[in-house]
PQR file of N, CA, C, O and H, with PARSE charges and radii, in Angstrom:
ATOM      1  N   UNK A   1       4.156  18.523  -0.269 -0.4000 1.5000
ATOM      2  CA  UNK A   1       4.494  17.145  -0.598 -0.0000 2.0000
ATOM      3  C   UNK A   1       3.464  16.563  -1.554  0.5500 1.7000
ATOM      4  O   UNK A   1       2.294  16.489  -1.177 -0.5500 1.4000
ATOM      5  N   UNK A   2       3.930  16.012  -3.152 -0.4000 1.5000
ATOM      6  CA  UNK A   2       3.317  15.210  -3.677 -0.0000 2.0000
ATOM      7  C   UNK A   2       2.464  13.621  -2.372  0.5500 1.7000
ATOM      8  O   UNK A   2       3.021  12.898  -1.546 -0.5500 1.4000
ATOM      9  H   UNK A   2       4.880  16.072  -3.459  0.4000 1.0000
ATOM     10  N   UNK A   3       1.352  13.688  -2.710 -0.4000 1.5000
ATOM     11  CA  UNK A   3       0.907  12.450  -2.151 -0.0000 2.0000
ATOM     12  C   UNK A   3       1.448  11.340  -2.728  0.5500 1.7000
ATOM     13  O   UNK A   3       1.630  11.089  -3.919 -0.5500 1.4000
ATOM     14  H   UNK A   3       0.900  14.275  -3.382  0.4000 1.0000
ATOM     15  N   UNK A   4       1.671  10.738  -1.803 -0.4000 1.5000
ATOM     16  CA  UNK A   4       2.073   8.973  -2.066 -0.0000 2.0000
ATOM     17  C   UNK A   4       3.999   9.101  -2.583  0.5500 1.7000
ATOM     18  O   UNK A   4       4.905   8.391  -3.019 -0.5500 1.4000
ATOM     19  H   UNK A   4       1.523  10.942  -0.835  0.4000 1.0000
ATOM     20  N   UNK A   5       3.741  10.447  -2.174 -0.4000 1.5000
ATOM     21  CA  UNK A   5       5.255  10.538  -2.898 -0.0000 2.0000
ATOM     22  C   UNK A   5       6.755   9.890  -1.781  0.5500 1.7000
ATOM     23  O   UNK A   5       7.837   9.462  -2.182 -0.5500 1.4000
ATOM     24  H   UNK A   5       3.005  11.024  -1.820  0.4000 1.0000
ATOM     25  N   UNK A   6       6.285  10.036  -0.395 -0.4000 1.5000
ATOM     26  CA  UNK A   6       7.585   9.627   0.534 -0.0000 2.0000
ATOM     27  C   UNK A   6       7.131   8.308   0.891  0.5500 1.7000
ATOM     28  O   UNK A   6       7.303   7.977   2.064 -0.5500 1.4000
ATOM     29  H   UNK A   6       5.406  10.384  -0.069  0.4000 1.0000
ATOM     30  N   UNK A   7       6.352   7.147  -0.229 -0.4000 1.5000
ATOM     31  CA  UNK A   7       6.305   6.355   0.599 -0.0000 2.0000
ATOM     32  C   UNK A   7       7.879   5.471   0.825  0.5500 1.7000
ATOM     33  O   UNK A   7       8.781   5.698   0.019 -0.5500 1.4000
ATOM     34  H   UNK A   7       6.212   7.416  -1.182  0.4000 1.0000
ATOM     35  N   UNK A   8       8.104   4.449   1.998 -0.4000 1.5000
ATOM     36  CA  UNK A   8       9.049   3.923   2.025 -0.0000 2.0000
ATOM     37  C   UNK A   8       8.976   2.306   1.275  0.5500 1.7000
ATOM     38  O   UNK A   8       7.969   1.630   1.067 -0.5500 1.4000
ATOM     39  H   UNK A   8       7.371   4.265   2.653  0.4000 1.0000
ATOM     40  N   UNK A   9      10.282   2.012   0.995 -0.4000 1.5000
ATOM     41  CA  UNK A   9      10.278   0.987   0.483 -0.0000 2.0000
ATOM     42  C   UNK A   9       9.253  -0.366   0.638  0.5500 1.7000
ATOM     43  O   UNK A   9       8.614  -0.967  -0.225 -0.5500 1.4000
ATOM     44  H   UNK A   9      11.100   2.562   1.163  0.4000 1.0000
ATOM     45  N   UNK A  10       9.367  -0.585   2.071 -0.4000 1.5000
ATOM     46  CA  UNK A  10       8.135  -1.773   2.738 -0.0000 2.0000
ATOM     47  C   UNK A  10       7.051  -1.049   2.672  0.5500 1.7000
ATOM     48  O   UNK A  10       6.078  -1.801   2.727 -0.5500 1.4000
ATOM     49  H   UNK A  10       9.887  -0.097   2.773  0.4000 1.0000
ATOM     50  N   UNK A  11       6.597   0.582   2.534 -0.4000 1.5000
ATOM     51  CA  UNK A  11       5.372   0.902   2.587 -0.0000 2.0000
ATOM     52  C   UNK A  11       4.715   0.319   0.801  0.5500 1.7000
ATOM     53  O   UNK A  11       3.638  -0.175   0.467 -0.5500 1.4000
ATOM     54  H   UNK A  11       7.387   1.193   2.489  0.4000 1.0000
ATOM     55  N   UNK A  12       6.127   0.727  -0.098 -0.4000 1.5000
ATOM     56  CA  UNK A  12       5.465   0.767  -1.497 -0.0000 2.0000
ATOM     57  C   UNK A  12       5.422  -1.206  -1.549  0.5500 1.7000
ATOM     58  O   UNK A  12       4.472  -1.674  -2.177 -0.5500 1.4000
ATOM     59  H   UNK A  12       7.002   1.128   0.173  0.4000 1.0000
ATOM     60  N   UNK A  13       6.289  -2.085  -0.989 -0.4000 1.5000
ATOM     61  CA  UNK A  13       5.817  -3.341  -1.510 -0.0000 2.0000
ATOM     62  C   UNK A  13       4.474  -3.755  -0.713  0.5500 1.7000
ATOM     63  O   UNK A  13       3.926  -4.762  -1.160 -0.5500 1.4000
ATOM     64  H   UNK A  13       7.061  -1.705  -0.479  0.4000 1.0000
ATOM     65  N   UNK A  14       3.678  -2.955   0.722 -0.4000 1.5000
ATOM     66  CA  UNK A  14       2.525  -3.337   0.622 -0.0000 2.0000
ATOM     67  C   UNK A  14       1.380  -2.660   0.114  0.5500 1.7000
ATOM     68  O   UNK A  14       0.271  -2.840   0.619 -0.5500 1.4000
ATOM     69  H   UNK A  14       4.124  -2.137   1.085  0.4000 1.0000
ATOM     70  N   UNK A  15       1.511  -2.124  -0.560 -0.4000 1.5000
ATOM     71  CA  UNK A  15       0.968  -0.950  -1.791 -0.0000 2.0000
ATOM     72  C   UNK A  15       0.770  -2.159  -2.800  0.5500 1.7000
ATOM     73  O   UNK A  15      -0.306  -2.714  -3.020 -0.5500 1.4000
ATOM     74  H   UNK A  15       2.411  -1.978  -0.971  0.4000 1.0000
ATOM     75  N   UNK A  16       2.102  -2.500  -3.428 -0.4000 1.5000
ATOM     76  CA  UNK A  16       1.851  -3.237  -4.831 -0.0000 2.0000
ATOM     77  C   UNK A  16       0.820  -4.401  -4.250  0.5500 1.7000
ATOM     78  O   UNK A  16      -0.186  -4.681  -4.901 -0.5500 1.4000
ATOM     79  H   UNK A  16       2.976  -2.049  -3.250  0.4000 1.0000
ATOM     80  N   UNK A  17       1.132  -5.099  -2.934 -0.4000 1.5000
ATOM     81  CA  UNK A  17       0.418  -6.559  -2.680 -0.0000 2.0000
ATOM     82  C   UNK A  17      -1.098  -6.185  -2.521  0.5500 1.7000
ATOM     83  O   UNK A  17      -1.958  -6.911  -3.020 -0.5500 1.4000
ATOM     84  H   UNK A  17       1.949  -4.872  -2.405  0.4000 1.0000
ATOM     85  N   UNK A  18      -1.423  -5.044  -1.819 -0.4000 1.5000
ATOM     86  CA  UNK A  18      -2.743  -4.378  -1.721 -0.0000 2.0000
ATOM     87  C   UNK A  18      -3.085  -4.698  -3.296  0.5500 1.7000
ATOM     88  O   UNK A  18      -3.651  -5.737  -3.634 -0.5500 1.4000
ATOM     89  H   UNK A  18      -0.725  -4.455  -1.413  0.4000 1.0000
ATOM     90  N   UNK A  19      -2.734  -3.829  -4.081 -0.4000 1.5000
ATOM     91  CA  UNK A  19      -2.875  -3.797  -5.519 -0.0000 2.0000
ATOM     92  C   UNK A  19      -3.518  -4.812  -6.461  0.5500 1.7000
ATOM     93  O   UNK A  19      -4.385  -4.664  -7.322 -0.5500 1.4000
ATOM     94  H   UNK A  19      -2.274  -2.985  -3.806  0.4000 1.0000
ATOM     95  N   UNK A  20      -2.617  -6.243  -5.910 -0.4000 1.5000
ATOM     96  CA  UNK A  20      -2.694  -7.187  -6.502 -0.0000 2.0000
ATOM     97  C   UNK A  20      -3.639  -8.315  -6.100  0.5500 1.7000
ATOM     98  O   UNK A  20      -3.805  -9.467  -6.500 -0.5500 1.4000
ATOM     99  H   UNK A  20      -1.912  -6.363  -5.211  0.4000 1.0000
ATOM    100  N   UNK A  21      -4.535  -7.089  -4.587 -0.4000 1.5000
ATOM    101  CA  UNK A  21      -5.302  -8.029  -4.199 -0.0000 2.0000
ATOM    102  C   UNK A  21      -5.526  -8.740  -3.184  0.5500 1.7000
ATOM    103  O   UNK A  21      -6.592  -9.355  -3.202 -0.5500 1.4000
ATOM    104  H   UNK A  21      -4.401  -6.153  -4.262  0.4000 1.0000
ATOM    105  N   UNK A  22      -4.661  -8.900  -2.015 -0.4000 1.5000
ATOM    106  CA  UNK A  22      -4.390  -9.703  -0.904 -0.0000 2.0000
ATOM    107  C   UNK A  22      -4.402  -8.997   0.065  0.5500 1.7000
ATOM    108  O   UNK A  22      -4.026  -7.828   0.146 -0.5500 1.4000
ATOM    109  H   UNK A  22      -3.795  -8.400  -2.001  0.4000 1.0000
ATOM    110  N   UNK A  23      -5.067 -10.019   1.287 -0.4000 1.5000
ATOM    111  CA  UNK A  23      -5.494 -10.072   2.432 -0.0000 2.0000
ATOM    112  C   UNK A  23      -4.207  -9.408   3.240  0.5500 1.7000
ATOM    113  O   UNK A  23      -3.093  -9.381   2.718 -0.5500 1.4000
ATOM    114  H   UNK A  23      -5.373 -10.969   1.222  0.4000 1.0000
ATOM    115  N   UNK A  24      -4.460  -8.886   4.538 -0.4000 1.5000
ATOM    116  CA  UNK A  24      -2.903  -8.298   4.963 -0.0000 2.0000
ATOM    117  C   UNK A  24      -2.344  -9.713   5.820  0.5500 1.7000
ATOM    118  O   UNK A  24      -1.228  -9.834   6.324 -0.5500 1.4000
ATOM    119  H   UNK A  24      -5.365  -8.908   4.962  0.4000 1.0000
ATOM    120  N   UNK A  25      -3.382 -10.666   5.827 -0.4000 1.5000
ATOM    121  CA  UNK A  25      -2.866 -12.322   5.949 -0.0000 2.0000
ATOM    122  C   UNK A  25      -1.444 -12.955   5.488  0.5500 1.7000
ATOM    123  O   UNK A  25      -0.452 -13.459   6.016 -0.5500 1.4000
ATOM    124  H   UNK A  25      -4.289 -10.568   5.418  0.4000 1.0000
ATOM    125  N   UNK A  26      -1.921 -12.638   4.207 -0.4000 1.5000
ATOM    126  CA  UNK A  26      -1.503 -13.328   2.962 -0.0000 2.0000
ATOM    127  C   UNK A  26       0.072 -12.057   2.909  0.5500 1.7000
ATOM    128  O   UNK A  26       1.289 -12.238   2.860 -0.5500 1.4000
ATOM    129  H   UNK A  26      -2.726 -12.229   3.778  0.4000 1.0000
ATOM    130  N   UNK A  27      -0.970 -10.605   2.960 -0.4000 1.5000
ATOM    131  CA  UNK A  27       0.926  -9.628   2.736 -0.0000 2.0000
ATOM    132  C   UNK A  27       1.539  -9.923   3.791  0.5500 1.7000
ATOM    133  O   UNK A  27       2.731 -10.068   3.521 -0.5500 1.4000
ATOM    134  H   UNK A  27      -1.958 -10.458   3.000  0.4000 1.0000
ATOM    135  N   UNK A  28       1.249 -10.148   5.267 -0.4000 1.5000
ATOM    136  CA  UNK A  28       2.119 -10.572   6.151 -0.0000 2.0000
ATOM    137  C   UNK A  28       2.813 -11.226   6.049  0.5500 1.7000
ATOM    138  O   UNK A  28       4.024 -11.007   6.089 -0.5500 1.4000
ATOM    139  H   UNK A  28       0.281 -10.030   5.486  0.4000 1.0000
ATOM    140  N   UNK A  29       1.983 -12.803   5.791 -0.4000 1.5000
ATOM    141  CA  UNK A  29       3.139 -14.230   4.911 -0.0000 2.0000
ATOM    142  C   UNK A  29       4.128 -13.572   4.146  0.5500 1.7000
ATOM    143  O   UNK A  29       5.257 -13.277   4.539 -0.5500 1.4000
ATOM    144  H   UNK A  29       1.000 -12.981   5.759  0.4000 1.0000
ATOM    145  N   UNK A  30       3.744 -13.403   3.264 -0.4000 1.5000
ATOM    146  CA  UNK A  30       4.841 -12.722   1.772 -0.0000 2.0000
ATOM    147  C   UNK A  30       6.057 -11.964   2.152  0.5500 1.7000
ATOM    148  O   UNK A  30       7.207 -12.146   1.755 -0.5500 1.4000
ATOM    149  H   UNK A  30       2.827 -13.643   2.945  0.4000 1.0000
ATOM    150  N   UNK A  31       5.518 -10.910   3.155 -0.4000 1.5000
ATOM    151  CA  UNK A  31       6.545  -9.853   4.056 -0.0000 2.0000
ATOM    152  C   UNK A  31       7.496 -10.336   5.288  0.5500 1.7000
ATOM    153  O   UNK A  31       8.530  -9.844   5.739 -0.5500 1.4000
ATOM    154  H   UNK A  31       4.583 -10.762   3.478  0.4000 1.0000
ATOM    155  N   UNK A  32       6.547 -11.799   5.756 -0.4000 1.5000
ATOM    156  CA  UNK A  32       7.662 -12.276   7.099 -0.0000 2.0000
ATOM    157  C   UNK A  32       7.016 -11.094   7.974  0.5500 1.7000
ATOM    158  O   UNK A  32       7.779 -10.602   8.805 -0.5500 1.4000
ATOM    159  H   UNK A  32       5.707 -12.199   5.390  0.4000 1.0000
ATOM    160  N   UNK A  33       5.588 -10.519   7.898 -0.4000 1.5000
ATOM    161  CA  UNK A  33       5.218  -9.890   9.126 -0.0000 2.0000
ATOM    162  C   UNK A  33       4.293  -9.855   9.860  0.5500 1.7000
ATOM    163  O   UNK A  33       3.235 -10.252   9.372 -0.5500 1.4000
ATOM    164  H   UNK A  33       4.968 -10.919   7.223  0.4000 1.0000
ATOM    165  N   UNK A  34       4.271  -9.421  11.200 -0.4000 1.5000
ATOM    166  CA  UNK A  34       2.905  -9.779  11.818 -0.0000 2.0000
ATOM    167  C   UNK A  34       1.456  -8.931  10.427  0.5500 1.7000
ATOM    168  O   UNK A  34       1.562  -8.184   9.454 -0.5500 1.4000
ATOM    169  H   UNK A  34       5.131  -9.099  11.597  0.4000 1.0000
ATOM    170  N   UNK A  35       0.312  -9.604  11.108 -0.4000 1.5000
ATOM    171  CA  UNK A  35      -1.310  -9.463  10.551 -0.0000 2.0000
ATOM    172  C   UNK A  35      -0.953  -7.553  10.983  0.5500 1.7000
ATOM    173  O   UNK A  35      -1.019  -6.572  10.242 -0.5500 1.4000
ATOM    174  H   UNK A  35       0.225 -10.211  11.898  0.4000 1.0000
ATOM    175  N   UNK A  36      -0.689  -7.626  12.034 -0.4000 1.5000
ATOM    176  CA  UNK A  36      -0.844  -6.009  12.858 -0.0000 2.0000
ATOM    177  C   UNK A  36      -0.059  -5.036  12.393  0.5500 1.7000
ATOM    178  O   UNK A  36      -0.321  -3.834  12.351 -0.5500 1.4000
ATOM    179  H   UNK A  36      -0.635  -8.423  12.636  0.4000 1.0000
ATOM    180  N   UNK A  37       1.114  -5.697  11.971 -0.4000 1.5000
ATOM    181  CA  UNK A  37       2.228  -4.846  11.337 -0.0000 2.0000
ATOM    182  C   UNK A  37       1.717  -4.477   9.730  0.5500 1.7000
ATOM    183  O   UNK A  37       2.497  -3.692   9.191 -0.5500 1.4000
ATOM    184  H   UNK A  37       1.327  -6.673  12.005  0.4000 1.0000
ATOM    185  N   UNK A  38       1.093  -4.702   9.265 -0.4000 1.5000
ATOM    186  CA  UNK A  38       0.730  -4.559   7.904 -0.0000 2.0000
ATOM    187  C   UNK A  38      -0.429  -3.539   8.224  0.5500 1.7000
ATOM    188  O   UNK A  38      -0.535  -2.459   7.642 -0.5500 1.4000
ATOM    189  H   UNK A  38       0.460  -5.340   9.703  0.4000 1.0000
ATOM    190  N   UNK A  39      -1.038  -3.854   8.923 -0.4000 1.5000
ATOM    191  CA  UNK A  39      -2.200  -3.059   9.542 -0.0000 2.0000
ATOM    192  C   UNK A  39      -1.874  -1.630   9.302  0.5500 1.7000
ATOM    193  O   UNK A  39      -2.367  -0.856   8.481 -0.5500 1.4000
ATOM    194  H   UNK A  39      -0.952  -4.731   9.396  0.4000 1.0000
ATOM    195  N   UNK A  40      -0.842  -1.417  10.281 -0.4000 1.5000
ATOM    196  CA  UNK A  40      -0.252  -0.345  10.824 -0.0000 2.0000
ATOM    197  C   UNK A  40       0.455   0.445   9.399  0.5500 1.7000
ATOM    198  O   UNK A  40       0.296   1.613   9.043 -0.5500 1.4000
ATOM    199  H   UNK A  40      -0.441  -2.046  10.948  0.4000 1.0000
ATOM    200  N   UNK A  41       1.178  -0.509   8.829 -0.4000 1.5000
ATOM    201  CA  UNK A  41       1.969   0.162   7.608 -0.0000 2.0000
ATOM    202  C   UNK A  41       0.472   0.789   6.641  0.5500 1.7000
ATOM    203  O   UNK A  41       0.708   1.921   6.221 -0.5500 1.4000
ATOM    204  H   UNK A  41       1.307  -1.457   9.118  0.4000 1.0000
ATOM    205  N   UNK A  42      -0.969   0.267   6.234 -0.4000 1.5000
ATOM    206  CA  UNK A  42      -1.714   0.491   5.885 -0.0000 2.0000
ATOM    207  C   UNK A  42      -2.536   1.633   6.385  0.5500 1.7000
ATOM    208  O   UNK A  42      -3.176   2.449   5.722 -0.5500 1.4000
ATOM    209  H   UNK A  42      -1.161  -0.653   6.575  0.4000 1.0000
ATOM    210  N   UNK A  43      -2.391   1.533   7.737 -0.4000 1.5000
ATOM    211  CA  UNK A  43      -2.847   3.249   8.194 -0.0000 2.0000
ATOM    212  C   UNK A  43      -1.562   4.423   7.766  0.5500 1.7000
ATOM    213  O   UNK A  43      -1.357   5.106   6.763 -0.5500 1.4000
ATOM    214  H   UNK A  43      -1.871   0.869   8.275  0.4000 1.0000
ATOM    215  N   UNK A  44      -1.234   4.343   8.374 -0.4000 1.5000
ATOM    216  CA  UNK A  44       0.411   5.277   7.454 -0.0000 2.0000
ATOM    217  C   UNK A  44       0.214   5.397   5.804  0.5500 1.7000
ATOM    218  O   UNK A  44       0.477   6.498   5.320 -0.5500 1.4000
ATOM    219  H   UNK A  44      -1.401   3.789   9.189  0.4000 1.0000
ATOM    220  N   UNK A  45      -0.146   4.541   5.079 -0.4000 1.5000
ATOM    221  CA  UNK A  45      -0.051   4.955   3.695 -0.0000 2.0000
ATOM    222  C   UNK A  45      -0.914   5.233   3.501  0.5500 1.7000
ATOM    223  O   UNK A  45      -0.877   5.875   2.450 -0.5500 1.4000
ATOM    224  H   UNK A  45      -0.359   3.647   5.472  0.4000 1.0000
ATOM    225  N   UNK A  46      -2.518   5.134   4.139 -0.4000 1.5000
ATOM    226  CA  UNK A  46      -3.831   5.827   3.834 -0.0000 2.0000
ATOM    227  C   UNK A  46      -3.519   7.310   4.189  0.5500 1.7000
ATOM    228  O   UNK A  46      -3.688   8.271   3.439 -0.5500 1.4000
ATOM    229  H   UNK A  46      -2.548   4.613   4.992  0.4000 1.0000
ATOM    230  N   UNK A  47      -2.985   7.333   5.592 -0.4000 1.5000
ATOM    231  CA  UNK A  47      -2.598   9.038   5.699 -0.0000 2.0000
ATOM    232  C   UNK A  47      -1.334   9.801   4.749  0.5500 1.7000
ATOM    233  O   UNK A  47      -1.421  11.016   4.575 -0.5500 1.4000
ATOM    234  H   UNK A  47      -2.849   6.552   6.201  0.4000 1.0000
ATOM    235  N   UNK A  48      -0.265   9.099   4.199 -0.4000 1.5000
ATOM    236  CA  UNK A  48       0.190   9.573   3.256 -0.0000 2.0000
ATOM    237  C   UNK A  48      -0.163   9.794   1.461  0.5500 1.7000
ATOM    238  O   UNK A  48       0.408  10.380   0.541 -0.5500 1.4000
ATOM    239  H   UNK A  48      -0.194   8.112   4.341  0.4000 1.0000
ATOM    240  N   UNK A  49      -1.200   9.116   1.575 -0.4000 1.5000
ATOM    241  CA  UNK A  49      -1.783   8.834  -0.394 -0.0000 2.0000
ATOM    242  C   UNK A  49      -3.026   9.547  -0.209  0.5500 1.7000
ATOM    243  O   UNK A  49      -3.782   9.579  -1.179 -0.5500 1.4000
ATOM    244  H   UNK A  49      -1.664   8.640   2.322  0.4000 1.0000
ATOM    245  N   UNK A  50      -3.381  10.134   0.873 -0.4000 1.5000
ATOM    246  CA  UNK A  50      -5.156  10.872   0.803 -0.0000 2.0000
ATOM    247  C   UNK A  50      -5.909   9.891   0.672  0.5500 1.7000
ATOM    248  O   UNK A  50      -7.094  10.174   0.498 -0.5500 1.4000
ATOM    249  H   UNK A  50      -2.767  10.108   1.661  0.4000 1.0000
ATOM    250  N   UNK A  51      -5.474   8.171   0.706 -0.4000 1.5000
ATOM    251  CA  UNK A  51      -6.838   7.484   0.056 -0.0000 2.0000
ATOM    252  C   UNK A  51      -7.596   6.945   1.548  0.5500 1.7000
ATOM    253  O   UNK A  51      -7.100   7.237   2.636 -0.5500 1.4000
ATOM    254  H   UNK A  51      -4.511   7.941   0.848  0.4000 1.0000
ATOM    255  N   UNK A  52      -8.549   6.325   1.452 -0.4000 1.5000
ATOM    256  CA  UNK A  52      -9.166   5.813   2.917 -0.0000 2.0000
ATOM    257  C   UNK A  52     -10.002   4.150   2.959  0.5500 1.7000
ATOM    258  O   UNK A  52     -10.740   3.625   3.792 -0.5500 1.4000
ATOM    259  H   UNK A  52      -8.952   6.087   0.568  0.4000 1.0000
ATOM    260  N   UNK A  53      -9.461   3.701   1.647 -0.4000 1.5000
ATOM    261  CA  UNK A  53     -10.039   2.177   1.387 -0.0000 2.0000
ATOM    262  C   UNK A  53      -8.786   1.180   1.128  0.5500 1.7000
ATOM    263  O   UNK A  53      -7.636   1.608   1.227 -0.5500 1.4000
ATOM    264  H   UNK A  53      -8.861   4.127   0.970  0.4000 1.0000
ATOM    265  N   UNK A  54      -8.965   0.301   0.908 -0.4000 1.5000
ATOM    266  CA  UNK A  54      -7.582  -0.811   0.203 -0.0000 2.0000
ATOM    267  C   UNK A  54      -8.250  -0.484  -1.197  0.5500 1.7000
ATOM    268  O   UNK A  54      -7.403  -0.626  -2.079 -0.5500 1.4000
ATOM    269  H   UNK A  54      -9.899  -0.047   0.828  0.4000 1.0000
ATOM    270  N   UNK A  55      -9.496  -0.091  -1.710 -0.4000 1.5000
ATOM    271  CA  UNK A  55     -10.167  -0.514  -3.375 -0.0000 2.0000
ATOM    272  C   UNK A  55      -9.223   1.126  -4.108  0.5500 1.7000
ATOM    273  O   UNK A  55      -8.498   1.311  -5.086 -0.5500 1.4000
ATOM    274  H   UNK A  55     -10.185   0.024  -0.994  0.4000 1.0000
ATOM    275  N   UNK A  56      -9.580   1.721  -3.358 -0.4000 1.5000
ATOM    276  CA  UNK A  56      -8.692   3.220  -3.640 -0.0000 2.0000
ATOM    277  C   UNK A  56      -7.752   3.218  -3.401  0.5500 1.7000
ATOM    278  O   UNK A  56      -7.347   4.190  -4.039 -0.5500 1.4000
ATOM    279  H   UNK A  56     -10.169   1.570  -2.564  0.4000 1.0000
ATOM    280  N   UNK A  57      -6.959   2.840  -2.913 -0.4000 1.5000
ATOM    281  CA  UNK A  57      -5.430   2.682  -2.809 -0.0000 2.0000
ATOM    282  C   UNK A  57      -4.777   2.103  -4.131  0.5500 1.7000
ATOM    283  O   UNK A  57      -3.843   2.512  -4.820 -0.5500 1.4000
ATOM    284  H   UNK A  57      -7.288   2.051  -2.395  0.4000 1.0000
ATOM    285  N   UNK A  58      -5.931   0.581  -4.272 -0.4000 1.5000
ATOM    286  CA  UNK A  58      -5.053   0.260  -5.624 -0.0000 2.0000
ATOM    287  C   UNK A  58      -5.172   0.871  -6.824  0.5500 1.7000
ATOM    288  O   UNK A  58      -4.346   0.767  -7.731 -0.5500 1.4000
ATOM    289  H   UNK A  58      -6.690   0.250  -3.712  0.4000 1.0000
ATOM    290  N   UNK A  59      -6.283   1.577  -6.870 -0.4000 1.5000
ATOM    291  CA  UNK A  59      -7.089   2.521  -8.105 -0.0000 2.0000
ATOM    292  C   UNK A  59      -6.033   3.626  -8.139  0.5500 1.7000
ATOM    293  O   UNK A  59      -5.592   3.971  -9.235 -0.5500 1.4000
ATOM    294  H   UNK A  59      -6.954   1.662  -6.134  0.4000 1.0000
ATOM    295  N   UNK A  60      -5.488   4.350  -6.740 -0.4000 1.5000
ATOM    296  CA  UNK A  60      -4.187   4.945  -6.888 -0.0000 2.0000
ATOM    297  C   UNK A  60      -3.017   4.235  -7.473  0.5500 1.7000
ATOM    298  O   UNK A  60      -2.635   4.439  -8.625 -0.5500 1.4000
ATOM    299  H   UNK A  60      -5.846   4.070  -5.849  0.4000 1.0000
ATOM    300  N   UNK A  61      -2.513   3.477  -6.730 -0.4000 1.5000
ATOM    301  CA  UNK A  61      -1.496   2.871  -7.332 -0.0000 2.0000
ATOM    302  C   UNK A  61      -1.652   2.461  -8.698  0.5500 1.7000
ATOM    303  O   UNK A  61      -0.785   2.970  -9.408 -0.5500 1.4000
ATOM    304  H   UNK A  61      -2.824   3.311  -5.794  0.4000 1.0000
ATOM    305  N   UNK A  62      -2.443   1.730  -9.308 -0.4000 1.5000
ATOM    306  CA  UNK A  62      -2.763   1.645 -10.572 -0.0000 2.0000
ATOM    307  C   UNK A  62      -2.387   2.576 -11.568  0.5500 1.7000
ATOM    308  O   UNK A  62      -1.665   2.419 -12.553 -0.5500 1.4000
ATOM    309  H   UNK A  62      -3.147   1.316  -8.731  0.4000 1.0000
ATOM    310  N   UNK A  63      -3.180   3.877 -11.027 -0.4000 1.5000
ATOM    311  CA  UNK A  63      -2.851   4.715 -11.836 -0.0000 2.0000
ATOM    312  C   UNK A  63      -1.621   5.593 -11.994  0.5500 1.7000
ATOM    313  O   UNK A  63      -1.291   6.190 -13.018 -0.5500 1.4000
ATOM    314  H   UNK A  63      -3.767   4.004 -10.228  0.4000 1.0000
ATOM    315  N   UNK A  64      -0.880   5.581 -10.610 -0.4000 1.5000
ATOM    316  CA  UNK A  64       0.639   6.246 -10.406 -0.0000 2.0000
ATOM    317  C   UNK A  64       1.309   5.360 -11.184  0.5500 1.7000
ATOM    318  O   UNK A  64       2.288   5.709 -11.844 -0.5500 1.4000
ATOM    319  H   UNK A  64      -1.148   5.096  -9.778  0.4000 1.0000
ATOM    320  N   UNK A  65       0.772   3.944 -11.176 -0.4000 1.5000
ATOM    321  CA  UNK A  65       2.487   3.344 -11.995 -0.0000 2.0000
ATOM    322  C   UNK A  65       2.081   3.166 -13.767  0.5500 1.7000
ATOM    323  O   UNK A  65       2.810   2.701 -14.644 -0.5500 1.4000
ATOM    324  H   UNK A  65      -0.022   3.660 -10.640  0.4000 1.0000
ATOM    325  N   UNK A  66       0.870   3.634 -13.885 -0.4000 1.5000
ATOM    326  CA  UNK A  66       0.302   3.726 -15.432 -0.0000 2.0000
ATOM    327  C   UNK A  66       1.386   5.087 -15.961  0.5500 1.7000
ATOM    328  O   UNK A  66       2.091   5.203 -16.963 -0.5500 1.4000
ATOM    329  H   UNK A  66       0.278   4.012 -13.173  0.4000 1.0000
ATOM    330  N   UNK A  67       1.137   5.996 -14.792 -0.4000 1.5000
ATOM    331  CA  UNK A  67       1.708   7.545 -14.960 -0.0000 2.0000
ATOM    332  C   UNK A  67       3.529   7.525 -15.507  0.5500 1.7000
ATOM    333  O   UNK A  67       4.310   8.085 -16.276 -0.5500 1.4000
ATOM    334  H   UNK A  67       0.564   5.901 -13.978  0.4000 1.0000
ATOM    335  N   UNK A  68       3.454   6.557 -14.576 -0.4000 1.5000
ATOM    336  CA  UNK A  68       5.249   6.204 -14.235 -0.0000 2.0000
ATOM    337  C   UNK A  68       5.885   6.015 -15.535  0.5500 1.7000
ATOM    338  O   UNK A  68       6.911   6.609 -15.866 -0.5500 1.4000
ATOM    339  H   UNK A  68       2.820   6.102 -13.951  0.4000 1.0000
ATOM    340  N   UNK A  69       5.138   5.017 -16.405 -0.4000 1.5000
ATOM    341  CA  UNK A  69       5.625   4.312 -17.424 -0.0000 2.0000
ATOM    342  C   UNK A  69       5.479   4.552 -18.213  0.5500 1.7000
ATOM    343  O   UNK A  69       5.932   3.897 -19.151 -0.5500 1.4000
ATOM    344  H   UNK A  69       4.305   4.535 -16.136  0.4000 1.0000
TER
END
């Protein structure tokens, strides 16, 4: 499996909000979800992308959707 490759839809929109910077406060608001539930979606995409920070995650993402386009 490509990394970061099965993420799911709600995994990739808290990917982009990570990205853009925000608290899992603030992605909860945005998402309509609990603080914990974002949490949780954030451990799941650290174990699916190899990364282990929110600063590396977006440095991934950054660069997957640089790749993309």
């Amino acid at each position: 499996m490509q990394q970061g490759r099965d993420l799911s839809p709600r995994e990739t929109s808290v990917v982009r909000l990570v990205a853009r910077g925000m608290t899992n406060a603030q992605i909860a608001r945005e998402l309509g979800l609990r603080e914990t539930t974002v949490k949780g979606y954030l451990e799941r995409i650290f174990l699916k992308t190899g990364v282990d920070s929110r600063t590396s995650l977006g440095v991934w993402w950054t660069r997957r959707e640089k790749g993309a386009g």
